[in-house]
C-alpha positions as CSV (number, residue, x, y, z in Angstrom):
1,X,-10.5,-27.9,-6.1
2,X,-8.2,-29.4,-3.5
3,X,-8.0,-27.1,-0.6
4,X,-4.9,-24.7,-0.5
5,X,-3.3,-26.0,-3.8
6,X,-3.2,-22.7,-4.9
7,X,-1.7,-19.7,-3.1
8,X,-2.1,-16.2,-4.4
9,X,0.4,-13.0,-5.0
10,X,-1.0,-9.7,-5.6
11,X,1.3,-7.3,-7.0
12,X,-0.4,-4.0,-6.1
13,X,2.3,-1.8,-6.2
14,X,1.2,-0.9,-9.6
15,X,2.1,2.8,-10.9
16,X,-0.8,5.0,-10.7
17,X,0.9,8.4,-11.6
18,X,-1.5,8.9,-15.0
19,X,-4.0,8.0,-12.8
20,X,-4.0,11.4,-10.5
21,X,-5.6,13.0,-8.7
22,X,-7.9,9.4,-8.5
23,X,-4.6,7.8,-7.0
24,X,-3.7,10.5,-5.0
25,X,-4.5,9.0,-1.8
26,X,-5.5,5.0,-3.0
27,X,-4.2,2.6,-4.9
28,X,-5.1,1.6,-8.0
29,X,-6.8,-1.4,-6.9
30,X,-8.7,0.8,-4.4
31,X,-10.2,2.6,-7.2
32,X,-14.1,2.9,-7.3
33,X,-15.5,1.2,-10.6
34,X,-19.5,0.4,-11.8
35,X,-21.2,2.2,-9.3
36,X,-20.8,0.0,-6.0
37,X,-16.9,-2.2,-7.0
38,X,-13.5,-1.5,-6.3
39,X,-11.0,-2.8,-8.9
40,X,-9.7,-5.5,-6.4
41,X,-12.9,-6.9,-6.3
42,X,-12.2,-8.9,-9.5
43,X,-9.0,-10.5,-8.7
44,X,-10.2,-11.3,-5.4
45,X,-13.4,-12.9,-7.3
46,X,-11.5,-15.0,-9.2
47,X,-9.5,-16.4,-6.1
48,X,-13.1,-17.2,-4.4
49,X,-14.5,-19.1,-7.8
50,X,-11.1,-21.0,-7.5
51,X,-11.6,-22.2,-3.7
52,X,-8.3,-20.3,-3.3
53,X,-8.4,-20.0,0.8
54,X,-4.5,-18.1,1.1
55,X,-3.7,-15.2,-0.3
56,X,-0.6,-12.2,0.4
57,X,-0.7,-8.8,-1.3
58,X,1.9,-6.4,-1.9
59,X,1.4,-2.8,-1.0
60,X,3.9,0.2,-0.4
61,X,2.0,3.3,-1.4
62,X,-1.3,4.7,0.5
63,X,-2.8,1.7,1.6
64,X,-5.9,3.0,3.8
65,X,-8.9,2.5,1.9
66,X,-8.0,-0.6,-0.1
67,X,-7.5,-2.0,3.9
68,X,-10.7,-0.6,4.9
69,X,-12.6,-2.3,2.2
70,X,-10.2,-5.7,2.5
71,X,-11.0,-5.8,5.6
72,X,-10.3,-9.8,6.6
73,X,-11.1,-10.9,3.4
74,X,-14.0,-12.7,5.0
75,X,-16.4,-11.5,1.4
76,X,-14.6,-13.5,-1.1
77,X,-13.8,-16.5,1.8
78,X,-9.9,-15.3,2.6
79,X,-10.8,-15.0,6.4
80,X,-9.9,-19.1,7.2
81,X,-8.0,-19.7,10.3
82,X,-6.8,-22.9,9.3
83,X,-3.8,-22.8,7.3
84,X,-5.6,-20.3,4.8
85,X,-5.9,-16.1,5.3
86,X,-5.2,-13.2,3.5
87,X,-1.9,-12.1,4.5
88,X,-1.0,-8.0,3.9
89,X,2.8,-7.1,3.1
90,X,2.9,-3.0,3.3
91,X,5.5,-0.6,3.2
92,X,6.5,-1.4,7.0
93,X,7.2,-4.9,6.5
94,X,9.0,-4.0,2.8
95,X,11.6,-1.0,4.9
96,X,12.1,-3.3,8.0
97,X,13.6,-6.0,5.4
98,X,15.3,-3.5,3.5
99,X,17.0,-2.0,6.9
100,X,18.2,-5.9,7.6
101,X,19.3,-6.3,3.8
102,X,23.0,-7.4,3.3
103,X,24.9,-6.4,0.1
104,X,24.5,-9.7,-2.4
105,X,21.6,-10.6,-0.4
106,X,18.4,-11.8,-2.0
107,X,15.9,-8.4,-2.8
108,X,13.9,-7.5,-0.4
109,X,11.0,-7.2,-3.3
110,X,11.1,-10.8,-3.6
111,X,12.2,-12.3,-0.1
112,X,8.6,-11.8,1.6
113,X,7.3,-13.3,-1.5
114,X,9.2,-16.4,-1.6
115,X,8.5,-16.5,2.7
116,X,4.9,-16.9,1.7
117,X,4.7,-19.1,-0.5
118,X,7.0,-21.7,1.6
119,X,4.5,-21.0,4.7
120,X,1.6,-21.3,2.3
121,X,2.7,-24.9,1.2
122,X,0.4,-24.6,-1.7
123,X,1.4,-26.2,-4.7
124,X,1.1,-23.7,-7.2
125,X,1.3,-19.8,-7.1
126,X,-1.0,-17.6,-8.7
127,X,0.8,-13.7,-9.9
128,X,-1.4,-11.1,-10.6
129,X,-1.8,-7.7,-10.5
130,X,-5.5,-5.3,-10.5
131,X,-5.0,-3.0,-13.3
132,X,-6.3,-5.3,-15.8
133,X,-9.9,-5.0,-15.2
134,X,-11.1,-9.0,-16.2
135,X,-12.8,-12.0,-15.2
136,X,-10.8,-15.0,-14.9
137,X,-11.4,-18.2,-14.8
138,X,-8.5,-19.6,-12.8
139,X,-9.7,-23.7,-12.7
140,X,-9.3,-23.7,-16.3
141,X,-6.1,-21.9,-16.3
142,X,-4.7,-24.4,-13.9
143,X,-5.9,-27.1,-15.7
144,X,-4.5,-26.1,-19.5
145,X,-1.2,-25.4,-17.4
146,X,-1.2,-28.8,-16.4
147,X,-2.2,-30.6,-19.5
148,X,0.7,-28.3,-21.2
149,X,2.8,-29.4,-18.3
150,X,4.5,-26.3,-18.5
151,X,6.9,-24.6,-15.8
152,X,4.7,-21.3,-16.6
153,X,1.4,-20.1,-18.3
154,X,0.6,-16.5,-18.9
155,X,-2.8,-15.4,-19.6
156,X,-3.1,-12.8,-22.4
157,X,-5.7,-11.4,-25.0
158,X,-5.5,-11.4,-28.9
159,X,-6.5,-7.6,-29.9
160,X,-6.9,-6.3,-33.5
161,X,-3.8,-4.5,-34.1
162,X,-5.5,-1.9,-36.3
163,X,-7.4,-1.0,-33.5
164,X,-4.9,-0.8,-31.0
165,X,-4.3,2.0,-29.1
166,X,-0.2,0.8,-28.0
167,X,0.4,1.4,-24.2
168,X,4.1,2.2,-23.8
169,X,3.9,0.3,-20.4
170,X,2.4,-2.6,-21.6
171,X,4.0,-6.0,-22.9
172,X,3.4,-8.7,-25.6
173,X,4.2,-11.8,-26.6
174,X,5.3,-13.2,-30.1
175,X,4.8,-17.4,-30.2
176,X,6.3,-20.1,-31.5
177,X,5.3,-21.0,-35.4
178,X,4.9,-24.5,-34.8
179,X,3.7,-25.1,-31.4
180,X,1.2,-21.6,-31.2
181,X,0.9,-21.2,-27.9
182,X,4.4,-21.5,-26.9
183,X,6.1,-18.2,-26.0
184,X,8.8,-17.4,-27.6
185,X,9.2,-13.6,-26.7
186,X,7.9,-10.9,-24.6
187,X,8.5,-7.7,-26.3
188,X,7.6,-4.0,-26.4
189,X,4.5,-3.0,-29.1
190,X,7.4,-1.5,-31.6
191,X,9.0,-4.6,-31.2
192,X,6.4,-6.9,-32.8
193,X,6.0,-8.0,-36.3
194,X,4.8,-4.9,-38.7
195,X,2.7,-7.3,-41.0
196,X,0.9,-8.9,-38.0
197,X,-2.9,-8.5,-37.5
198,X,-3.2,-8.9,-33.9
199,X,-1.6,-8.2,-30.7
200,X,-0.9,-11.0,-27.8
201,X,-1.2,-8.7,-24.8
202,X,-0.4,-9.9,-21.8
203,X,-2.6,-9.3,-18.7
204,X,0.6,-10.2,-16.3
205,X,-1.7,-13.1,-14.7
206,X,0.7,-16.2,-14.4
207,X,0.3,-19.4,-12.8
208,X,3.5,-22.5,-11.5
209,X,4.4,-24.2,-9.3
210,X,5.3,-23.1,-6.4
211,X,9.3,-24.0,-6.8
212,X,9.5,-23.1,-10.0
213,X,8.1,-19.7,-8.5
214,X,10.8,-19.9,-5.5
215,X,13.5,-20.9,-8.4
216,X,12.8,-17.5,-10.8
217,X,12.1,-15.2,-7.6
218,X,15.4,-16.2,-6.3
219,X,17.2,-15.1,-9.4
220,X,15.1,-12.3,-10.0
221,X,16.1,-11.1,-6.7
222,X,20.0,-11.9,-6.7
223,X,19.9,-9.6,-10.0
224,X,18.1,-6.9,-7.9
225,X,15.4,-7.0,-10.1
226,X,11.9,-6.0,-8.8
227,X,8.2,-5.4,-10.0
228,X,6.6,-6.4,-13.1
229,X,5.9,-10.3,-12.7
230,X,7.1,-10.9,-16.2
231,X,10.6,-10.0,-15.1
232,X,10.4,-13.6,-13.2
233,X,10.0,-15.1,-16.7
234,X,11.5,-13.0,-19.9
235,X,14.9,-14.5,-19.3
236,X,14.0,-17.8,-19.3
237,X,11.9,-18.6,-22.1
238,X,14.8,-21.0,-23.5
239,X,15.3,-22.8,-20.3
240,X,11.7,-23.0,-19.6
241,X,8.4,-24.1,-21.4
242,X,6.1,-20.5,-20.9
243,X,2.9,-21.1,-22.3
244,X,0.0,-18.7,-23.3
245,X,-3.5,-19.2,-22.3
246,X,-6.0,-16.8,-24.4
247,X,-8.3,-14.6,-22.2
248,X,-11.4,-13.8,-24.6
249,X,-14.0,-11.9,-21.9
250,X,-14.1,-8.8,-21.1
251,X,-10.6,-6.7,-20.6
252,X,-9.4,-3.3,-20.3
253,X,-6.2,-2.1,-19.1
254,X,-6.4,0.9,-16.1
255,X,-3.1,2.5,-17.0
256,X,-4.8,6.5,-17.0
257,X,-7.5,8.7,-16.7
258,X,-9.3,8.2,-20.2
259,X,-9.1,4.2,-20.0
260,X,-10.4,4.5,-16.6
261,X,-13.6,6.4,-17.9
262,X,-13.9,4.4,-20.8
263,X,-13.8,1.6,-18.8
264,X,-16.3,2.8,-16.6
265,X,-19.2,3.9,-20.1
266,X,-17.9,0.8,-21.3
267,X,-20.4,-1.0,-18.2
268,X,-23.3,1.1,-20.2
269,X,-23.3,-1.2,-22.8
270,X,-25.4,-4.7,-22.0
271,X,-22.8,-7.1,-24.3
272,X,-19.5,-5.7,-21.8
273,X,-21.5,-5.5,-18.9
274,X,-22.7,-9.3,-19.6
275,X,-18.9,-10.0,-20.6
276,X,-17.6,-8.7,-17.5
277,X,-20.0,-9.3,-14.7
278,X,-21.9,-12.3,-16.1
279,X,-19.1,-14.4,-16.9
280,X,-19.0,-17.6,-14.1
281,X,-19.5,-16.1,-10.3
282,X,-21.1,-12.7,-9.5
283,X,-18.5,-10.2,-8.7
284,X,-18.4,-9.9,-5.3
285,X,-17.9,-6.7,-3.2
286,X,-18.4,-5.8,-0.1
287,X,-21.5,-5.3,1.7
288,X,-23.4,-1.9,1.9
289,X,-26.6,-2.4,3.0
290,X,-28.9,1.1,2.1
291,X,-32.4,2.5,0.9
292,X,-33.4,2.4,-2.6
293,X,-32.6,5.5,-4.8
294,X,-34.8,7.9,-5.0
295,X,-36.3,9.5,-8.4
296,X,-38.5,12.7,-7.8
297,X,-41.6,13.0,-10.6
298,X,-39.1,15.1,-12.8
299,X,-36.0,13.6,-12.7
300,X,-35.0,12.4,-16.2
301,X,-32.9,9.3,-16.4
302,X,-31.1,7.7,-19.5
303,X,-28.4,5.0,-20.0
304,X,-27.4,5.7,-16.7
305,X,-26.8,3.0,-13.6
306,X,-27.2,4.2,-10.2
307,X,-25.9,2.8,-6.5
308,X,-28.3,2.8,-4.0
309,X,-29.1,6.0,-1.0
310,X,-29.2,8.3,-4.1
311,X,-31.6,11.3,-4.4
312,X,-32.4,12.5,-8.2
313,X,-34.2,15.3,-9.3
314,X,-32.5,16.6,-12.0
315,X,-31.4,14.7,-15.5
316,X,-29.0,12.1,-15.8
317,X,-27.6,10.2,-18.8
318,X,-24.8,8.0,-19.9
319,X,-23.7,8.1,-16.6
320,X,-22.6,5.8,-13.9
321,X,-23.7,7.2,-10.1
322,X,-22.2,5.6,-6.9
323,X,-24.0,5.6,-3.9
324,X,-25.3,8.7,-1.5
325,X,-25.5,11.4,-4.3
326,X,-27.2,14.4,-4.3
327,X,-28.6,16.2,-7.7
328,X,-30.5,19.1,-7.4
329,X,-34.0,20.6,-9.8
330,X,-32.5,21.1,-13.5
331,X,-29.2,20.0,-13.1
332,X,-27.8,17.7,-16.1
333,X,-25.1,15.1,-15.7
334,X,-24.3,13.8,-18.9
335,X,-21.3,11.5,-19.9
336,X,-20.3,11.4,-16.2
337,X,-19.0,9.6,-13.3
338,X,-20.2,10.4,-9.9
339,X,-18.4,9.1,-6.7
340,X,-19.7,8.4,-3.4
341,X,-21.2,11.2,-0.9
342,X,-21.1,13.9,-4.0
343,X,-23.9,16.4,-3.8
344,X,-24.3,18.3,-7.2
345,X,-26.6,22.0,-7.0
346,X,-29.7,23.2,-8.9
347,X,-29.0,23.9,-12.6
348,X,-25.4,22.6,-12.7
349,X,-24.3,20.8,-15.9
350,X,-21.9,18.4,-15.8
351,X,-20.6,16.9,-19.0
352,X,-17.8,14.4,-19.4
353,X,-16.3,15.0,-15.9
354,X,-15.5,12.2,-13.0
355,X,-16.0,13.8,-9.2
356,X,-14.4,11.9,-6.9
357,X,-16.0,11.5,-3.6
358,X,-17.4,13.9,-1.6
359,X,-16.9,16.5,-4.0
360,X,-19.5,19.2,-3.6
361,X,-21.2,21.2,-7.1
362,X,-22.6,24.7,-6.1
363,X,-25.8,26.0,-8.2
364,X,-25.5,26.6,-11.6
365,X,-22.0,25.7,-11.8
366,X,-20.9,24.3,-15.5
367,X,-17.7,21.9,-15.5
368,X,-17.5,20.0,-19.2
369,X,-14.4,17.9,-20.9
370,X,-14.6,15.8,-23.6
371,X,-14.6,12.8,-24.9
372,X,-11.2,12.4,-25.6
373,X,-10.4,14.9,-22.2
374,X,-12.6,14.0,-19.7
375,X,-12.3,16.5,-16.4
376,X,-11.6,14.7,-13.2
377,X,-12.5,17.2,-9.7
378,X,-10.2,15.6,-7.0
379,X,-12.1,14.5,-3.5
380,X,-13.4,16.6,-1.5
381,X,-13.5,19.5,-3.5
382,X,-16.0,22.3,-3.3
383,X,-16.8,24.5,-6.1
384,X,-19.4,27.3,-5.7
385,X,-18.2,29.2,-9.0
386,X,-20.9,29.5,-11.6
387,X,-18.3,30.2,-13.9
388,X,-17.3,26.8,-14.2
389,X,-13.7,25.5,-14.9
């Protein structure tokens, strides 16, 4: 792919409230996921399969870890001095417009946007967010957007709609009958058709040209509008040929607590693992280097994955363990997600809870949700009570 023809946008300020206390002090796309990945590891994948070289993000919340583990961008080739880079727009740079902001002026949401993408000179703009947990394939998305020649393509996924679970937050698109993947609509889930049988969800990942993108950004902003990408587009559907582009891997939408556990067991099972993570490139993260996990002669281990610098010597299963964890004799994790640094006592049990890093179990302590209420222990927490919670 011809160097710099696409530039990227991340859209990270992305509303983690259901998310708490995991969002507490990171951003959604700093969230820990599968053992040794942070959620921003997958869009920035996608950008490295695609030779993409330039890349801004958008960030006014906590910011600190998602930096840390950013970095340069040097692990998924975002690091070039030579008209590429990854280019970080935080809360700073978002107030210090806002303070030179005019009434009538352009909004500030969408002015730094639009002042990358001239500097970029790419020739087409990539939108997306890291919520929607995927694997893209972002050649073949440029190229049906071309062969459509449409002013903008929208990726989405076709889900049973007796399945469903609606998300209130999310949007979907209704086509046109004759030409199919032409979007006619983008609408709430009450909104669609009763008798249909599947939902068009859109995963907010859009792809044009980069004055078509300067065109809808400067409209969007003169209408103090700001956020969601769609709210470049949903206007303009008559005006405009938006097309959809069906996603069919692996997806699932971080919007709360239970779809980010799910999401997490969901890596448990070999066909969505494969989906996910053995689609095109090898996610890529970045590097850790450590020992190999240790397993004393009666730890237990089932369906489980485990980081490495771990020491085991209690049971473990259907359970996902990030790296430098701790579990004692004769304790049992079951259903689980342990973070980073956690160090769990002799004879706790642990049963459909998430500990967030550094969180520390006492002996014999017993913490258990459900399935449908999975506990979440906030970072850094110590509980010594062997009454449980």
């Amino acid at each position: 792919m011809k160097k710099h023809k696409i530039g990227a946008i991340l859209n990270l300020n992305e509303d983690g409230k259901k998310l708490a206390p995991l969002t507490d002090t990171r951003p959604i796309a700093s969230l820990p996921f599968g053992c040794r990945y942070r959620l921003i590891d997958f869009p920035f994948t996608s950008l490295h399969s695609a030779s993409i070289e330039s890349a801004a993000y958008f960030l006014t919340g906590n910011g600190r870890s998602l930096h840390d583990h950013i970095r340069s961008g040097a692990s998924w080739g975002l690091d070039s001095s030579i008209g590429g880079g990854l280019f970080p727009y935080t809360e700073t740079d978002v107030r210090q417009t806002s303070e030179v902001e005019e009434p009538g002026q352009l909004s500030n949401f969408y002015h730094n946007q639009i002042h990358y993408v001239v500097r970029s000179k790419s020739e087409y703009v990539v939108v997306m967010g890291s919520k929607m947990l995927c694997n893209i394939d972002l050649p073949a998305l440029l190229r049906y957007h071309q062969e459509k020649e449409a002013d903008v393509t929208i990726m989405y996924k076709n889900m049973p709609k007796s399945t469903y679970l609606a998300n209130e937050a999310a949007t979907y698109f209704t086509f046109d009958k004759e030409e199919q993947d032409k979007i006619t609509a983008i609408t709430t889930f009450e909104q669609l058709p009763l008798d249909a049988e599947t939902v068009a969800l859109s995963m907010n990942i859009a792809i044009m040209s980069s004055e078509k993108f300067i065109e809808l950004a400067t409209q969007a902003g003169k209408k103090n509008e700001n956020g969601d990408t769609l709210l470049l587009i949903k206007d303009h559907l008559n005006e405009n040929k938006v097309y959809g582009y069906e996603y069919t891997g692996y997806l699932k939408d971080i919007d709360d607590i239970q779809s980010y556990f799910e999401a997490n067991m969901d890596m448990l099972v070999e066909a969505n693992y494969n989906a996910l993570f053995n689609r095109g490139d090898s996610i890529i993260t970045k590097v850790k280097n450590g020992a190999p996990t240790f397993y004393s002669k009666d730890a237990k281990v089932s369906n489980a994955q485990f980081a490495s610098d771990c020491f085991i010597e209690g049971e473990v299963k259907n359970s996902l363990i990030f790296r430098k964890v701790t579990i004692g004799k004769n304790a049992q994790v079951h259903h689980s997600i342990v973070m980073q640094g956690t160090q769990i006592g002799e004879g706790a049990v642990l049963e459909y809870v998430i500990l967030d890093k550094g969180v520390r179990i006492g002996a014999g302590v017993h913490l258990k949700g459900t399935a449908d209420e999975v506990m979440v222990i906030k970072k850094n927490s110590v509980i010594e009570s062997k009454k449980g919670v």
